[in-house]
N, C-alpha and C positions, 0 to 999 in steps of 0.2 A: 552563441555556443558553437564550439568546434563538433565537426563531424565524427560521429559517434562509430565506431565498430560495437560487432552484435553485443559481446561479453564486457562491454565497459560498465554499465550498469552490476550496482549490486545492493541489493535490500539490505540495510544495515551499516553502509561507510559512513563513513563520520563526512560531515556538512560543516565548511568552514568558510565565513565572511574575509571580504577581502583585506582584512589588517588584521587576519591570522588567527582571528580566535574561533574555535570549535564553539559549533551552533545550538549541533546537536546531529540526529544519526534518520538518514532517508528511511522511509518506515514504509511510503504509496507513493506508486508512480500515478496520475491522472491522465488520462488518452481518451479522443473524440472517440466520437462514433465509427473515423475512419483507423483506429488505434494511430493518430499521432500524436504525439506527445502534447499537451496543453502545460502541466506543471507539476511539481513535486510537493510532496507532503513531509514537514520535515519535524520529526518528536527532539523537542527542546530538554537542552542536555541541563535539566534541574529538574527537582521536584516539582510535579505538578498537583491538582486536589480533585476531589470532584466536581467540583464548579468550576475554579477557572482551570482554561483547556491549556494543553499544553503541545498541541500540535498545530504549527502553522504552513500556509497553503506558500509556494517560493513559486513564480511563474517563470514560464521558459526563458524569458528574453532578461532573467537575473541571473540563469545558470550559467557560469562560466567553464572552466576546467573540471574534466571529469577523470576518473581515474576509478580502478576496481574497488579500491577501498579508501577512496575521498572524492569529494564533490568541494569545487570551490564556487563562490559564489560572486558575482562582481558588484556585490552590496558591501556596504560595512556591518558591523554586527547589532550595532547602534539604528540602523533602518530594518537591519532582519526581525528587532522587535517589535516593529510598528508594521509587520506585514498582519495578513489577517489570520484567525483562527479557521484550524481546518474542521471543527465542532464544535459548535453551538448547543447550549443546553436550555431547553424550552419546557416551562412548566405544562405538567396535561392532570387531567382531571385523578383525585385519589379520594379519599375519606379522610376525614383527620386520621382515625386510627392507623391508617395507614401511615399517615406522613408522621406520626410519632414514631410510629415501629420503628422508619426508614431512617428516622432523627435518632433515634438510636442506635442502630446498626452504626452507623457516621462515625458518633464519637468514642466507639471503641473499636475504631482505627480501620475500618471494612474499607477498598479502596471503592467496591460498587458505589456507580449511580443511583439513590435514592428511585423507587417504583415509580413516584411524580413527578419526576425530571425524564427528559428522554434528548438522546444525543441528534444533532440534525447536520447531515455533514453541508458543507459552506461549499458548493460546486451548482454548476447550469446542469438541467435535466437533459440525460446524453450524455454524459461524461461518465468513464467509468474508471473505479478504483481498483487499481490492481497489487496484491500485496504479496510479501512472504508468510505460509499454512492457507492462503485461499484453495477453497477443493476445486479440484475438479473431476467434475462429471462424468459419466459415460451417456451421451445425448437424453434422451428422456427419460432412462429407464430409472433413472434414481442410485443408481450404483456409480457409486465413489471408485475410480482412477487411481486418484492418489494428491499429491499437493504441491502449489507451487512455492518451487525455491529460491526463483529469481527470474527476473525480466530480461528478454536480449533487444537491445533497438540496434538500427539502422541509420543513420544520422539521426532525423526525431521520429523513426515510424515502430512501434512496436511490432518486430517480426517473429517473435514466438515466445516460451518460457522455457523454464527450465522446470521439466516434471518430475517430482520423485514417486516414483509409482508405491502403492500401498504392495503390502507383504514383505518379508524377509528378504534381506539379502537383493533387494532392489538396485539397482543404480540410479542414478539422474540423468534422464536421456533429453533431449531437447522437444517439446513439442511444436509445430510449425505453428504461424497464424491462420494456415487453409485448412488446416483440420479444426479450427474453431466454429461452434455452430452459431454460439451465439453465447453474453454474457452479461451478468449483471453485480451487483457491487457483493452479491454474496456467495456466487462461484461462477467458476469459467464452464462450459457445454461444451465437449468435444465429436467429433462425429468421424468416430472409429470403433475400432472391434478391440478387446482386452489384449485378443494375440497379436494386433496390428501393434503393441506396444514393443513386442523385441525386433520389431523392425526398424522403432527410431534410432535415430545417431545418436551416442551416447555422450553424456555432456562433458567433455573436457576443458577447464577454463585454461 
């Protein structure tokens, strides 16, 4: 994969195998521990159901050409099926009544996972998922920031996001990786002050 500037990345470009045909549209980027890039999560451009999944895991060393709003890949489209699923559905304990209710709900057309089914994402513990509406934090007090709008890498190092701060009349300013406190796959932890937010760069692509 060519070396990446920060804004090349964008949650949502369409993903195309290398004999041209659209895949489907980058949905999660995956980053170690140290945020470099491990692999992309890519939601498959058909219908999917609640059993079979319809996002699959595409590793670094398949990403080829990248561009703001496409991603090519140096697979064909024909191997992009046979990659693996990025969730897993694994039955866990219910009542029947339950699983009737939930057998109900199904077939009149609900896209929910049934309550006896649960989603397991397909990654090594330490890897984390990072997406477009993930919240982020204000460090431990519980107070929501606002949400991220896209990822910026460095060749493969994740060096910040793009934050859109909650309230009106926001912009999207850039949040750095050193203000990160810490993060896990259901929001990012920032360790700054609300007012330290008109001091970031504001994001222009």
């Amino acid at each position: 994969m060519a070396d990446l500037k920060a804004d090349d990345f964008h949650l949502g470009a369409g993903v195309f195998s290398s004999d041209g045909r659209e895949v489907g549209e980058l949905l999660h980027v995956l980053v170690d521990a140290d945020y470099k890039l491990r692999a992309l999560v890519v939601k498959e451009g058909r219908l999917g159901s609640v059993v079979v999944n319809d996002e699959f895991i595409v590793p670094r060393d398949a990403v080829g050409r990248i561009e703001h709003d496409r991603v090519e890949l140096q697979i064909s489209s024909g191997d992009a099926r046979r990659l693996p699923p990025y969730l897993t559905i694994q039955r866990r304990g219910a009542s029947l009544s339950e699983e009737i209710e939930d057998f109900a709900v199904t077939i009149t057309a609900n896209p929910e996972v049934p309550s006896w089914l649960e989603q397991v994402a397909n990654k090594p513990e330490g890897e984390l998922e990072i997406d477009g509406g993930e919240n982020v934090m204000l460090g431990t007090t519980g107070r929501r920031l606002g949400t991220v709008k896209d990822v910026l890498f460095d060749g493969d190092q994740l060096v910040g996001v793009v934050l859109l701060p909650d309230g009106l009349f926001k912009r999207e300013v850039v949040l750095p990786r050193r203000f990160f406190d810490r993060s896990d796959d259901a929001a990012l932890f920032a360790k700054l002050d609300e007012a330290d937010i008109e001091h970031l760069e504001r994001f222009e692509p």
